[in-house]
ZALUMRO-743023 format. One line per field, with one value per residue (C-alpha): residue number from 1; residue in one letter; chain; x, z, y. Coordinates in pm, whole numbers, plus 50000, padded with zeros to 5 digits. Each point is the difference from the previous one (the first is absolute). Example, Ala and Ser with C-alpha at 12.3 -4.5 7.8 and 13.67 -1.06 7.14 Angstrom:
% ZALUMRO-743023
i c(1 / 2)
aa c(A / S)
ch c(A / A)
X c(51230 / 50137)
Z c(50780 / 49934)
Y c(49550 / 50344)
//
This chain:
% ZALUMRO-743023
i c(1 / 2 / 3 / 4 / 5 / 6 / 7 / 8 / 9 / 10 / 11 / 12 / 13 / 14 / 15 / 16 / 17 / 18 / 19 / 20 / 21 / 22 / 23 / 24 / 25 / 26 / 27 / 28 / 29 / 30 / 31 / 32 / 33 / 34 / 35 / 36 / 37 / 38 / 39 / 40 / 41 / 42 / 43 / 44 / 45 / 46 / 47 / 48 / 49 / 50 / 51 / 52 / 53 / 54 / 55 / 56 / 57 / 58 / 59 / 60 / 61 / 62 / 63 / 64 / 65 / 66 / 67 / 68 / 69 / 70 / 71 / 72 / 73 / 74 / 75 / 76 / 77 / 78 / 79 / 80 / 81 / 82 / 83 / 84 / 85 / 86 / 87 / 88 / 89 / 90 / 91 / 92 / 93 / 94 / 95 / 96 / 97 / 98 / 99 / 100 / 101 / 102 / 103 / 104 / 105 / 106 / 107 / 108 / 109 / 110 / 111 / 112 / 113 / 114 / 115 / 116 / 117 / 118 / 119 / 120 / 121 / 122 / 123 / 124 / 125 / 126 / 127 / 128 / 129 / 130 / 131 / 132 / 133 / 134 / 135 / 136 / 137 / 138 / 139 / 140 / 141 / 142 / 143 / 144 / 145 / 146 / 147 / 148 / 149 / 150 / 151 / 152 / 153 / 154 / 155 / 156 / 157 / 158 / 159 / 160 / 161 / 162 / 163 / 164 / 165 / 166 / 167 / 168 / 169 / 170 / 171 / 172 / 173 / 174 / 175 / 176 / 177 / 178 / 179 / 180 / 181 / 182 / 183 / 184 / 185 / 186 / 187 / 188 / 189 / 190 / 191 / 192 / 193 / 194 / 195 / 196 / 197 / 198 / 199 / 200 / 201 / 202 / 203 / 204)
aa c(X / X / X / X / X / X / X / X / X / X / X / X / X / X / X / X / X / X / X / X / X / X / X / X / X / X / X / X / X / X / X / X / X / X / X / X / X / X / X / X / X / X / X / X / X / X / X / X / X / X / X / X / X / X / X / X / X / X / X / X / X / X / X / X / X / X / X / X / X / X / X / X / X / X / X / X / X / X / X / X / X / X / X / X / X / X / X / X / X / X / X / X / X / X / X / X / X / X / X / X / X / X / X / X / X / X / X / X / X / X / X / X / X / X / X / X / X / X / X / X / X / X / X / X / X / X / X / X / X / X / X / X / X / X / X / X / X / X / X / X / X / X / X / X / X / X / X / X / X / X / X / X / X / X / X / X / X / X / X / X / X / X / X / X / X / X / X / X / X / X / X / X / X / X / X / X / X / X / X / X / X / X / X / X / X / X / X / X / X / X / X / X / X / X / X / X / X / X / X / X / X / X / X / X)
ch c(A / A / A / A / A / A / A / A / A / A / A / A / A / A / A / A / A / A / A / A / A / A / A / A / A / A / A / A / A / A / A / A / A / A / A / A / A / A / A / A / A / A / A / A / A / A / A / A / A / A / A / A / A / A / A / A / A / A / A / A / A / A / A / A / A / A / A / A / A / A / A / A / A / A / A / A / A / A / A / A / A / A / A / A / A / A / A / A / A / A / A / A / A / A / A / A / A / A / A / A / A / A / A / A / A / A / A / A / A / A / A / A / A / A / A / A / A / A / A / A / A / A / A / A / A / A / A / A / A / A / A / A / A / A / A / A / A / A / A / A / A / A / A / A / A / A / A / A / A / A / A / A / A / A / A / A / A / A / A / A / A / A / A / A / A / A / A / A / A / A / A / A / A / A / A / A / A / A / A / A / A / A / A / A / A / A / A / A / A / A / A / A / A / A / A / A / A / A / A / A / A / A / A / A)
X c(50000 / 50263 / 50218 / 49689 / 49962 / 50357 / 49994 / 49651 / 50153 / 50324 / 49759 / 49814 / 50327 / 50138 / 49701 / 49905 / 50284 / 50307 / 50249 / 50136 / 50364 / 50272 / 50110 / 50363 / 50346 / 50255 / 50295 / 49927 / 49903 / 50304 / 50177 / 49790 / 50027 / 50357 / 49846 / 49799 / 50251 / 50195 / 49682 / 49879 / 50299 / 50072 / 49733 / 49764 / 50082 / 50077 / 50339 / 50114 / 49711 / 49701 / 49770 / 49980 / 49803 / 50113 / 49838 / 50108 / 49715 / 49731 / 49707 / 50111 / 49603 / 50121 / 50306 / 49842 / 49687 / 50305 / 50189 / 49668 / 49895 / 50365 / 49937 / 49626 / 50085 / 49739 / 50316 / 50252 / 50404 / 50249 / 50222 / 49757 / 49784 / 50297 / 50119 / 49666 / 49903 / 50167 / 49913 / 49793 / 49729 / 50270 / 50273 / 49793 / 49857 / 50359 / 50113 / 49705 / 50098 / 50357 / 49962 / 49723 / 50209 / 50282 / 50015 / 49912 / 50237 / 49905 / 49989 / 50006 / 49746 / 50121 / 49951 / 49833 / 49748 / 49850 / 49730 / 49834 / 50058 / 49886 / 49653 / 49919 / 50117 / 49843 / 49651 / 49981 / 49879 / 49659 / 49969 / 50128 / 49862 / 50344 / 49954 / 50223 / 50285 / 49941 / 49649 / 50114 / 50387 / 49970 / 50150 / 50376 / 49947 / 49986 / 49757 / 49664 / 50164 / 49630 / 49910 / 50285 / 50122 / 50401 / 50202 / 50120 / 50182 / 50419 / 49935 / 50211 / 49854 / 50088 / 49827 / 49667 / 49997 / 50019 / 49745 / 49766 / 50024 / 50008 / 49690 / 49886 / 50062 / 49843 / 50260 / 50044 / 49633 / 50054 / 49797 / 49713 / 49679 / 50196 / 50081 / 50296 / 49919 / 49773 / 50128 / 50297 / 49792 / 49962 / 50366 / 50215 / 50385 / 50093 / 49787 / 50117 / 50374 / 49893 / 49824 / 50274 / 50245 / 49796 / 49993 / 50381 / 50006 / 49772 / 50062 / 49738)
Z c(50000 / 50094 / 49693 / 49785 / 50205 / 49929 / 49617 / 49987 / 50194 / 49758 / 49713 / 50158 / 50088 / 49689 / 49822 / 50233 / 50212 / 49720 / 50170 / 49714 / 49820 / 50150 / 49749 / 50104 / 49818 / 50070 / 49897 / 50274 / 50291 / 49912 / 50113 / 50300 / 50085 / 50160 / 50415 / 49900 / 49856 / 50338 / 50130 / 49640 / 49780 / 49697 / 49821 / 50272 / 50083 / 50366 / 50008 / 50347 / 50279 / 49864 / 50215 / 49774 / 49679 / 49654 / 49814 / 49621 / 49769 / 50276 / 49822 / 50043 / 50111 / 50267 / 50103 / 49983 / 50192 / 50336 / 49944 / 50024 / 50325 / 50184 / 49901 / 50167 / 50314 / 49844 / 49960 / 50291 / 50024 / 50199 / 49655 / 49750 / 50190 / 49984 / 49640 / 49855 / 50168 / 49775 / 49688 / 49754 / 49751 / 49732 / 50230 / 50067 / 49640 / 49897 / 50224 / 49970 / 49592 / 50079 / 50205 / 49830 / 49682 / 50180 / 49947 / 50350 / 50072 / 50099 / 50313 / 50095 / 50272 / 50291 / 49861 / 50353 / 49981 / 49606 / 50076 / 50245 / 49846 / 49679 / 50148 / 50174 / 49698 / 49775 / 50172 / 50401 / 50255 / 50016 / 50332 / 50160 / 49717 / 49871 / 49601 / 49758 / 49920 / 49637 / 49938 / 50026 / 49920 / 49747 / 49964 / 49932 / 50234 / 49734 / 50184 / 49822 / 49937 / 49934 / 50365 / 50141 / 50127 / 49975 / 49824 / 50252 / 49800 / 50129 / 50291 / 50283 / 50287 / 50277 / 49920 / 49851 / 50325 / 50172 / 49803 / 50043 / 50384 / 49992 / 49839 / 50263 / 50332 / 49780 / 50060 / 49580 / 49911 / 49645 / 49817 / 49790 / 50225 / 50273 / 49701 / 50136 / 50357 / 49953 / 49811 / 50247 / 50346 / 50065 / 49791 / 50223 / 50063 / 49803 / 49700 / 49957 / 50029 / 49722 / 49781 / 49999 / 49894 / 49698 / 49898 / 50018 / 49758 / 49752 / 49635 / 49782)
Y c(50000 / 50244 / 49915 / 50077 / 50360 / 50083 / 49931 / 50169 / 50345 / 49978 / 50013 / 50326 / 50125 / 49967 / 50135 / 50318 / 50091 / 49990 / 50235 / 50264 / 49869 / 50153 / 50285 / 49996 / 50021 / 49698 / 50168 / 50326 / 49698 / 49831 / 50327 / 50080 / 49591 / 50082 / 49965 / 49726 / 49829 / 49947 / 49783 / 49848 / 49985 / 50202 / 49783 / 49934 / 49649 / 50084 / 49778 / 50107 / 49941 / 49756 / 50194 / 50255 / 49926 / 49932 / 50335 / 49889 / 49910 / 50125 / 50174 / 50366 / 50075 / 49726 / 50216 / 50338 / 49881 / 49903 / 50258 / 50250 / 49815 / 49985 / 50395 / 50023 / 49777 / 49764 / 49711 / 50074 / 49877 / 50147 / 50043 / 50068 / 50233 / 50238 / 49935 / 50096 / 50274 / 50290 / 49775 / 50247 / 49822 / 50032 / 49790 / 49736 / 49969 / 50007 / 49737 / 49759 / 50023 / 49899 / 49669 / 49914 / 49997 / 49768 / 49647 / 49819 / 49734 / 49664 / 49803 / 49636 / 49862 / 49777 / 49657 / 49905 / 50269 / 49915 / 49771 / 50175 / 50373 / 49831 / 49886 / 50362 / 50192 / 49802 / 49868 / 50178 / 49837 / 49885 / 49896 / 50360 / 50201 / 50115 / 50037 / 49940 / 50299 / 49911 / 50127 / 50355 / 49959 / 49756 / 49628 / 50150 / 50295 / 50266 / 50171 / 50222 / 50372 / 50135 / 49889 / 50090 / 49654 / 49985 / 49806 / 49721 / 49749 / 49963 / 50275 / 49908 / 49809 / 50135 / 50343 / 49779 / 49840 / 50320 / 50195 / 49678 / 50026 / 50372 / 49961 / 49739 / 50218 / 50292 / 50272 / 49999 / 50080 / 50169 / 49765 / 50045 / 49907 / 49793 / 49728 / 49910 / 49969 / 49797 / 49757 / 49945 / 50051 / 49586 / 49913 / 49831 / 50076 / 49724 / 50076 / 50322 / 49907 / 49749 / 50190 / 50278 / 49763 / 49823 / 50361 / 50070 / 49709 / 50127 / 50127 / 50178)
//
């Protein structure tokens, strides 16, 4: 039932609530990218701390839409809160055009962690209610840029697993209509470590 919810709200999202294209220039972001890179990587592939998300080949609607709530205090971090805040329109437009324009590097899943990140990617949970991640970020984690869902596919683990359990506690709450709160509120610990992994591993 929820599975069938989610793919029914991706459709309205995608139909009624299509965020406006970011209008940005990759060549100025790639020469306003200089602070970000010492978190992200010249490319956005975040090299140094896995923590901090991969940003190449993100929808730049994705990366404008974060960077506009680390701005607003709707999306807090003790880094990012600080690194947005004298971003104009323009910088942010500019910047979402760059990574998005990178080529996202891939990642390998735990071997241990497959099966089980497979199943709750792929089909949820029935008996908890957790639905499947691919009914709104699609079987290879390309994601739906219309709607707003991000690309997941190779994104490190350690900051899906974080953003999942962020989303859990509820102090990140920048989703669209409590989506993603609710699909994590009955995962367990060990599905979420799972799940983050299978998605290290996967390639668009």
């Amino acid at each position: 039932m929820i599975n069938r919810w989610l793919v029914a709200t991706s459709l309205v999202l995608t139909v009624n609530m299509a965020p406006a294209v970011a209008a940005g220039n990759a060549e100025d972001g790639q020469a306003k990218s200089a602070l970000c890179a010492g978190c992200h990587g010249p490319t956005g592939n975040s090299p140094v701390n896995p923590v901090w998300p991969k940003l190449a080949g993100q929808y730049p609607n994705y990366i404008e839409k974060q960077l506009k709530d680390f701005k607003s205090g709707n999306r807090t971090d003790p880094t990012m809160t600080g690194m947005a805040a004298p971003l104009s329109e323009q910088d942010v437009a500019d910047l979402a055009a760059y990574f998005s324009s990178q080529q996202r590097q891939n990642g390998i899943a735990a071997a241990d962690q497959v099966t089980l990140g497979e199943k709750i990617y792929r089909g949820g949970n029935s008996s908890t209610g957790v639905p499947a991640c691919m009914a709104c970020h699609g079987p290879t984690g390309s994601g739906n840029s219309l709607a707003n869902f991000p690309v997941l596919s190779g994104q490190h683990a350690a900051y899906v697993e974080k953003a999942l359990k962020d989303f859990r506690a509820g102090t990140r709450a920048n989703d669209y209509n409590k989506m993603m709160q609710g699909v994590t509120e009955t995962m367990t610990d060990a599905e979420i470590v799972a799940v983050a992994q299978y998605i290290q591993g996967l390639h668009k």
